[in-house]
C-alpha positions in Angstrom: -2.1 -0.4 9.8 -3.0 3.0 7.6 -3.7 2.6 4.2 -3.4 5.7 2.1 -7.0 7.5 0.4 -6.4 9.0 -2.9 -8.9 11.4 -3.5 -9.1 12.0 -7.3 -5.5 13.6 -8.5 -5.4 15.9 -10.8 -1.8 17.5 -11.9 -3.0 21.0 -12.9 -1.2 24.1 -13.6 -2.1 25.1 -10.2 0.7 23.6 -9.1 3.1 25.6 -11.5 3.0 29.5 -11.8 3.3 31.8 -8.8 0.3 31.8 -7.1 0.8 36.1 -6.9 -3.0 36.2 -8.5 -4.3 34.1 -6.4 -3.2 34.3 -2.9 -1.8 37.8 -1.3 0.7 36.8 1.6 2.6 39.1 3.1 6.0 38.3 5.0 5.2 38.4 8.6 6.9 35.9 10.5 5.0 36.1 14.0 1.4 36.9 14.0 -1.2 37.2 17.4 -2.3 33.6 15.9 1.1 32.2 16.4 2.8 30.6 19.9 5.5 29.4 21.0 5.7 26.5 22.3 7.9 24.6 24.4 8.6 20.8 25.2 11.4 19.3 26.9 13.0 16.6 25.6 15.9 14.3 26.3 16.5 17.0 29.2 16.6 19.9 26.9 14.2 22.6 26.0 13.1 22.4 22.7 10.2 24.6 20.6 7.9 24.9 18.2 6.0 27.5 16.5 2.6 26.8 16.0 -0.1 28.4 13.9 -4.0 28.3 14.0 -6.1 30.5 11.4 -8.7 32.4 12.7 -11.1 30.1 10.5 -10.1 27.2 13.4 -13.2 25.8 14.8 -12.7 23.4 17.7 -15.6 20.9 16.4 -14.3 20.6 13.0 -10.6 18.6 12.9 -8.4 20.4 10.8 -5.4 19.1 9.1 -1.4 20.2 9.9 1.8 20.8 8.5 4.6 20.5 9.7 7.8 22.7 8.3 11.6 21.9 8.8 13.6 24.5 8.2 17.2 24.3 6.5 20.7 23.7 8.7 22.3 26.6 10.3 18.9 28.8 10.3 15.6 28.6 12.5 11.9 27.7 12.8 11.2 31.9 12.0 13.1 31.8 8.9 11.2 28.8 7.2 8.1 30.2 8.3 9.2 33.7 6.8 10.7 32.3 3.3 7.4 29.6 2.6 4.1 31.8 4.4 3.0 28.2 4.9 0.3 30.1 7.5 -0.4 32.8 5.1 -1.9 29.8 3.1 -3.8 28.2 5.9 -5.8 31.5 6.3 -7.3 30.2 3.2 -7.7 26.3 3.7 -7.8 26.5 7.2 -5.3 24.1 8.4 -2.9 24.3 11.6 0.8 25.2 10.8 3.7 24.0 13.1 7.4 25.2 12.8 9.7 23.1 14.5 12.9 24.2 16.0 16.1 22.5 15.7 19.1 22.3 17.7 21.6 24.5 17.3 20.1 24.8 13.8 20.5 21.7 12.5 18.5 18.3 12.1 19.2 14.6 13.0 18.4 13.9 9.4 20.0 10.0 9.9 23.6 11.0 9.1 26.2 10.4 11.7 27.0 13.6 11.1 24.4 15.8 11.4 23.2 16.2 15.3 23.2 12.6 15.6 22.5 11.9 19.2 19.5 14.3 19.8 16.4 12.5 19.2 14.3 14.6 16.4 12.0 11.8 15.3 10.6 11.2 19.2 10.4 15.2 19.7 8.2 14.9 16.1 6.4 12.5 18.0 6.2 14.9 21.1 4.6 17.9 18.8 1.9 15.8 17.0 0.7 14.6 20.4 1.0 17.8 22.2 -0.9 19.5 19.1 -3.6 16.5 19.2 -4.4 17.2 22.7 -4.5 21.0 22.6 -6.4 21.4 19.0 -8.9 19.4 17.2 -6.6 17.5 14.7 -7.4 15.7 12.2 -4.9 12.8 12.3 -5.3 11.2 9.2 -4.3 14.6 7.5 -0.6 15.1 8.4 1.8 16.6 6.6 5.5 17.3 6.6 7.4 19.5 4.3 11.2 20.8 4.6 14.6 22.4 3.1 18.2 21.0 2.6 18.7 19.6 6.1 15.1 20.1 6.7 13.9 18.0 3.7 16.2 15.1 5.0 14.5 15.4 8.4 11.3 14.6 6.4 12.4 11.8 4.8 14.0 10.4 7.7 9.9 10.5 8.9 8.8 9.2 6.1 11.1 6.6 6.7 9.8 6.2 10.2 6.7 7.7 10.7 4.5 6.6 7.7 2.0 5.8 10.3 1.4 9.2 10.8 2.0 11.4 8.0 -0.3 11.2 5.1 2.3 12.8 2.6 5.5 14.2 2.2 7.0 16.9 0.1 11.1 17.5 -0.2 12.7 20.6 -1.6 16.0 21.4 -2.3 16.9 17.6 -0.8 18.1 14.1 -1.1 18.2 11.1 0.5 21.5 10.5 2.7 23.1 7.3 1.7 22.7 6.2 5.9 19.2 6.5 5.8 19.1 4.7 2.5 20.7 1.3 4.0 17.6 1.9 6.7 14.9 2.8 5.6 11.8 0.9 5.7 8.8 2.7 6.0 5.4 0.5 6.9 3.1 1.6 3.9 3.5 3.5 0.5 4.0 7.1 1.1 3.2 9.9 -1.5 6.3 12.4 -1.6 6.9 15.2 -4.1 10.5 16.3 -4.6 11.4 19.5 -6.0 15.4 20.1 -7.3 17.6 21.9 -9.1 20.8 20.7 -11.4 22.5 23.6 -10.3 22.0 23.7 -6.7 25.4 24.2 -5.2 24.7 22.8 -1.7 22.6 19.3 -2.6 24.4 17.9 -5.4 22.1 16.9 -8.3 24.2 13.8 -8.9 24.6 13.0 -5.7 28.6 11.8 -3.5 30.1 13.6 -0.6 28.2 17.0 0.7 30.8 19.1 0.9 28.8 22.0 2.7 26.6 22.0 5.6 27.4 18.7 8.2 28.6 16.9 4.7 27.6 13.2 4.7 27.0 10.5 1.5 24.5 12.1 -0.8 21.9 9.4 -3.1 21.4 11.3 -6.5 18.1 13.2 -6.8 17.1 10.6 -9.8 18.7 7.7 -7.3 16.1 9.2 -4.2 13.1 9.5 -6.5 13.9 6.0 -7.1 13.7 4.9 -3.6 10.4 5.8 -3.0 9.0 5.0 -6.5 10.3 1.8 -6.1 8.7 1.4 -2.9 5.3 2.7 -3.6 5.6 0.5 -6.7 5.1 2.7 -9.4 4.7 1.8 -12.9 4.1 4.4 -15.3 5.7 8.1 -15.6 4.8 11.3 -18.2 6.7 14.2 -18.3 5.1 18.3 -19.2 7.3 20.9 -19.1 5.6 24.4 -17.9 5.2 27.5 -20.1 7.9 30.8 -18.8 5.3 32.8 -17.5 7.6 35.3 -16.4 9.9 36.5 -18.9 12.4 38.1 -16.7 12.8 34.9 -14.7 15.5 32.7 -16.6 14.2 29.7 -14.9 12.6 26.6 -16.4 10.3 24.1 -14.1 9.4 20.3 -15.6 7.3 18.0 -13.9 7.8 14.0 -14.1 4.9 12.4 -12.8 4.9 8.7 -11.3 1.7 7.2 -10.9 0.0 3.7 -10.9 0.8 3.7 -7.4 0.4 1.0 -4.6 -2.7 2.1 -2.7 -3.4 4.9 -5.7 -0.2 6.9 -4.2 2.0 9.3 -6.4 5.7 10.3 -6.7 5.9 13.3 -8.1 9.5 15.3 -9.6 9.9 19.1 -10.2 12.9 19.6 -12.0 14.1 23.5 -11.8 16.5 24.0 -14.3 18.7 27.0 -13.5 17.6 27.2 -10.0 19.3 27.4 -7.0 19.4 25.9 -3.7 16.3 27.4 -2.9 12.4 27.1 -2.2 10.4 28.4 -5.3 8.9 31.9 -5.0 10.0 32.2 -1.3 11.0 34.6 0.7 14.3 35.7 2.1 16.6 33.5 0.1 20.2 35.8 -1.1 20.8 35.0 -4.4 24.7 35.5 -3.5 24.7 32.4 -1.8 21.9 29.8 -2.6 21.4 30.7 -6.5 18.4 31.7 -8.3 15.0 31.3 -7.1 12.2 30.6 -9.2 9.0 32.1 -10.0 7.5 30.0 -12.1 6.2 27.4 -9.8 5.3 28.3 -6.0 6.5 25.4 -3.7 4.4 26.4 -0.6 1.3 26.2 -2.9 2.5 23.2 -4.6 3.2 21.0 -1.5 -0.4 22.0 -0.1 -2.0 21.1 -3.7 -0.1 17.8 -3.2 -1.2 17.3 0.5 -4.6 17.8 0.3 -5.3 14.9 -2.0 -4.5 12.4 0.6 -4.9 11.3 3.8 -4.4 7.9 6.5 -7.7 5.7 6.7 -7.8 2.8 9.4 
């Protein structure tokens, strides 16, 4: 089995304020460093986007995300909204975008897509990626929104023996997966929520938008996994407004004293929306305010990069 390397975990205000002065991304979508990429599965076509920075070298294993994107959108709009390969120009990891079908993720609740097979076409990407790139497999990531951060609890549920860490936004835990869930080692996840998000209730019950379903609370699914990971201590900061304009407020709890030095970590984003912080592309008509004060993209990679899977 894969036990988790913690490699000296530092919470700094990296992982808060827009990240405007330190990385310039623009909001292109498809690049000539992207494909498309297909895979059939359970007789149907599925696809992926995939990204490799032009700092890839074949003799030196990189690391990869993976990104979920929300229900009822697509692969090009997470990867429009986080820049998630804007960043991997400058760490020089390999991106993938997963598709859904027909928008949507089999997250684990009877309702949502639930006889299409996500977690074995998961499977399908990381080996096609292994084979075509040089991937470093004890540095895989998953990341996702709403329906999309469901999906990547459902592999952390199931997967653990392949993703290194985990990171949730705008999500909770479906009660369905809850009763099931049993993942084979301690898994570092961040989650990052708002009490006002409209779609994913901050105190959890019946999801009255998207494909609905029994909703933990967000304090009930940080409980899950810091209960699993067996977590002892937790210290609170709350970040300084370091844009006036933006009514927003971002605080941080921080669950450490980890089995196999793991981490749980909790952004709390109060007046936010159903969003992902300092993203792209997200109507404040209909999902609420987004936040500037703490970049999610930049966060999750932060969070990623201090772990990985060891033999």
């Amino acid at each position: 089995m894969r036990t988790q390397t913690y490699i000296n975990f530092s919470i700094f205000l990296t992982l808060l304020v827009s990240s405007a002065c330190r990385h310039t991304r623009t909001n292109h979508a498809q690049q000539p460093d992207f494909e498309t990429r297909k895979i059939t599965h359970q007789n149907r076509a599925r696809e992926y986007l995939l990204y490799t920075p032009p700092s890839y070298n074949p003799k030196s294993p990189a690391p990869l995300v993976l990104a979920f994107h929300g229900g009822s959108t697509s692969h090009e709009r997470i990867a429009r909204t986080t820049l998630f390969h804007k960043l991997a120009d400058d760490h020089g990891f390999l991106v993938a975008y997963p598709n859904g079908v027909d928008g949507h993720w089999n997250d684990g609740r009877a309702s949502s897509n639930p006889k299409i097979d996500d977690v074995g076409f998961v499977r399908l990407i990381l080996d096609e990626v292994k084979r075509t790139r040089s991937l470093d497999t004890a540095r895989i990531y998953a990341t996702g929104i709403s329906n999309g951060s469901f999906m990547t609890q459902r592999l952390a549920c199931e997967l653990s023996d392949r993703f290194a860490a985990v990171s949730v936004v705008a999500g909770s835990m479906s009660a369905e997966l809850n009763a099931v869930c049993k993942p084979k080692r301690p898994m570092p996840i961040m989650f990052i929520n708002s009490p006002e998000d409209k779609f994913v209730l901050w105190q959890g019950g019946e999801m009255k938008r998207g494909k609905g379903g029994k909703m933990l609370s967000v304090a009930d699914s940080v409980a899950f996994w810091t209960n699993h990971n067996g977590c002892k201590l937790e210290k609170g900061k709350s970040f300084p407004k370091k844009i006036p304009q933006d009514q927003t407020n971002v605080k941080l709890k921080e669950f450490s004293n980890c089995q196999n030095n793991t981490l749980v970590l909790q952004f709390i984003v109060e007046g936010g929306g159903h969003t992902w912080p300092s993203g792209k592309d997200q109507p404040a008509w209909l999902v609420g305010p987004t936040t500037q004060h703490l970049d999610a993209t930049l966060a999750s990679w932060d969070f990623f990069e201090k772990f990985k899977l060891t033999e």
